[in-house]
C-alpha positions in Angstrom: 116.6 71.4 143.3 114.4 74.5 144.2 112.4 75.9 141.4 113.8 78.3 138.7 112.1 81.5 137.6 112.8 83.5 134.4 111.6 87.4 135.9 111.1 89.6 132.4 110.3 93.0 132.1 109.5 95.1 128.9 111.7 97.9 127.7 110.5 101.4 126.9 107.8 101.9 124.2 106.7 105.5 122.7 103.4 105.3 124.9 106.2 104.7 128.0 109.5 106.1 126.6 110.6 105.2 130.5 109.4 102.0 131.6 108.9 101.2 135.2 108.6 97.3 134.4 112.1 97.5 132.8 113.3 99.8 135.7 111.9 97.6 138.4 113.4 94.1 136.9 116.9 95.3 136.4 117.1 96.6 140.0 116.2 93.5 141.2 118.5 91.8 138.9 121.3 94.1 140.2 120.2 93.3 143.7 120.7 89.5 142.9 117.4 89.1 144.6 115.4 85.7 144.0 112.3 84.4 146.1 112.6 82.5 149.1 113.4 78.5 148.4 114.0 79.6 144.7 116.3 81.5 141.5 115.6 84.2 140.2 116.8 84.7 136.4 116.2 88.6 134.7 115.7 89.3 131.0 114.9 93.1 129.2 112.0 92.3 126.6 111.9 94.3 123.4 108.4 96.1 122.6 108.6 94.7 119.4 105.8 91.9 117.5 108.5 90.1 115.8 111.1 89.6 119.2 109.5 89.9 122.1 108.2 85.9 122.6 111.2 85.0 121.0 113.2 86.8 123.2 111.8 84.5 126.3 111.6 81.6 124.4 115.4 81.5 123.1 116.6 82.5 126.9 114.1 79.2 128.5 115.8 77.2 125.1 119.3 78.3 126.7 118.2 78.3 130.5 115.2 75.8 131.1 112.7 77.7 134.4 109.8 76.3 136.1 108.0 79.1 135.4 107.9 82.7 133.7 107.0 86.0 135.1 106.9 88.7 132.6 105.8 92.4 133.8 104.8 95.0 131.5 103.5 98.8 132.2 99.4 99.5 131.5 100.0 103.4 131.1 96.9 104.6 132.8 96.4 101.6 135.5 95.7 103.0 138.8 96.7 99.3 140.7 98.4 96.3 139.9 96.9 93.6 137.5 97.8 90.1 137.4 96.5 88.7 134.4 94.4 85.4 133.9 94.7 84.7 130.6 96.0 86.3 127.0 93.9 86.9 124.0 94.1 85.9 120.8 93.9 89.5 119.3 96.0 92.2 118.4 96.2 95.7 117.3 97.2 95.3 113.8 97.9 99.1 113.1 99.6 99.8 115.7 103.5 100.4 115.3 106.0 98.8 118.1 109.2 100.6 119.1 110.8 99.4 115.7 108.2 101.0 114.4 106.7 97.8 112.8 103.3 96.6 112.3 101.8 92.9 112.9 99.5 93.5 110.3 96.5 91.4 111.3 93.9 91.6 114.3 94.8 88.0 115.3 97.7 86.6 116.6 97.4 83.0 115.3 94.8 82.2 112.3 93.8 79.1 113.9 94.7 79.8 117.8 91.9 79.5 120.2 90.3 82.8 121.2 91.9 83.0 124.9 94.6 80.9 126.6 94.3 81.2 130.6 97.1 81.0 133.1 97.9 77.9 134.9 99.5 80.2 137.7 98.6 81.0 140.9 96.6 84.6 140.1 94.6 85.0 143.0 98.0 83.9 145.4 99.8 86.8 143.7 96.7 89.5 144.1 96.8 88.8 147.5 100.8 88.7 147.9 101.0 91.9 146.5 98.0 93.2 148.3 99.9 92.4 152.0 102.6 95.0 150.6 100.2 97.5 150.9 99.6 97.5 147.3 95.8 98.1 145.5 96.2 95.2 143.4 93.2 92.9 141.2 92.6 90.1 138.6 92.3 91.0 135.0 91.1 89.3 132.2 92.0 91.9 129.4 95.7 92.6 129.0 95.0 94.4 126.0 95.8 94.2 122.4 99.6 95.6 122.1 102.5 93.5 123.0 101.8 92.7 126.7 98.5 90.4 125.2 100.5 89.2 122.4 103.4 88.2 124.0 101.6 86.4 126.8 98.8 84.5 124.2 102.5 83.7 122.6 104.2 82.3 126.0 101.0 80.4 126.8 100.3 79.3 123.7 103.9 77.5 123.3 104.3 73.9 124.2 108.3 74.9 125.1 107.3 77.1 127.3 106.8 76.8 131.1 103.7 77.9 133.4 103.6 81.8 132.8 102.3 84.7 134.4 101.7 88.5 133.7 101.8 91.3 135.7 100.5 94.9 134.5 102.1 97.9 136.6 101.1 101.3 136.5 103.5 104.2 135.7 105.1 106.1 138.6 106.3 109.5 140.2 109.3 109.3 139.1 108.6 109.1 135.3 104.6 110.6 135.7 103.4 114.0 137.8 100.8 112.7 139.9 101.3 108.8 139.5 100.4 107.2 142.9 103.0 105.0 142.8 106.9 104.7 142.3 110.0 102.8 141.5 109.8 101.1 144.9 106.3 99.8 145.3 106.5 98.3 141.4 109.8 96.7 143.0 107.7 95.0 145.7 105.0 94.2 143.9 107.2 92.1 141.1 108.5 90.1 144.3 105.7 89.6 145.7 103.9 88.2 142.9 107.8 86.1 141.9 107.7 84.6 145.7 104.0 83.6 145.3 104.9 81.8 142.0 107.9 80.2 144.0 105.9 78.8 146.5 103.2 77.5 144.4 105.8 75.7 142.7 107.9 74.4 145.8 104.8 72.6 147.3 104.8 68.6 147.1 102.0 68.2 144.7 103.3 70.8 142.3 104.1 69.8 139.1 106.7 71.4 136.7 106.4 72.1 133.3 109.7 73.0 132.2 111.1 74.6 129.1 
């Protein structure tokens, strides 16, 4: 069986009331489009602390995948990020698009301070990079819901081998963004076909949902 992917992409946020990660994943879901040797599945995130892990959990519950790619925006990025790990922290005043607060500055009480990826990070950089795209490692996605939803994902035993990719905004949405619509397109397959063959090789081994 080739490998499953569940591709995610947050919604629009008051810092990004258009969201190119939302934009770029519902293109490619209306494209049908899914990495060579592997399926693609698409899901809309909510910016929200009490939905957004749940969100992807519930869909891997109904729809097991060998791994997770979630993409989010980082509003004044000026490449792509693919994120090593998520931190247990979180900005406790800070509203989401319900307008909701968590309430606390860590996202488990007894969680370990960081969780790292078992993806392949440095494979995605440079997939992403052979587009033609300025791309890099991170190892601070932040403290609103692109951390806490990825510390979340990683941190659950249900869940699959995960990965996060920060986008910046774009033309179309931004005067004088160096980017657009299209390059966040490639850049989302790029870093889903480098997850897809990392997890069609022989010695792979799948944790599934």
């Amino acid at each position: 069986m080739p490998p499953r992917l569940l591709i995610c992409g947050f919604s629009a946020f008051p810092e990004a009331i258009r969201n190119p990660a939302q934009a770029a994943v519902e293109a490619l879901a209306a494209h049908g489009w899914s990495p060579e040797g592997a399926n693609a599945d698409y899901l809309t995130v909510p910016v929200a602390w009490r939905g957004s892990a749940e969100a992807i959990l519930d869909r891997l519950a109904a729809a097991p995948a060998d791994a997770v790619l979630v993409v989010g925006v980082a509003v004044s990025a000026a490449s792509f990020h693919v994120e090593r790990l998520g931190r247990n922290r979180a900005a406790a005043e800070k509203r989401d698009d319900l307008g909701e607060l968590w309430g606390a500055e860590l996202i488990a009480a007894d969680g370990a301070d960081e969780i790292r990826t078992v993806a392949p990070t440095r494979s995605m950089v440079a997939a992403i990079e052979r587009e033609g795209l300025a791309a890099e490692l991170s190892d601070d996605a932040g403290d609103y819901l692109c951390n806490f939803t990825y510390y979340r994902l990683l941190a659950a035993e249900a869940a699959p081998t995960v990965a996060f990719l920060h986008v910046p905004q774009v033309r179309e949405y931004v005067e004088g963004a160096a980017f657009g619509l299209a390059d966040v397109a490639r850049a989302v397959q790029a870093a889903a076909g480098a997850m897809a063959e990392a997890l069609s090789r022989p010695d792979a081994s799948r944790r599934t949902a």
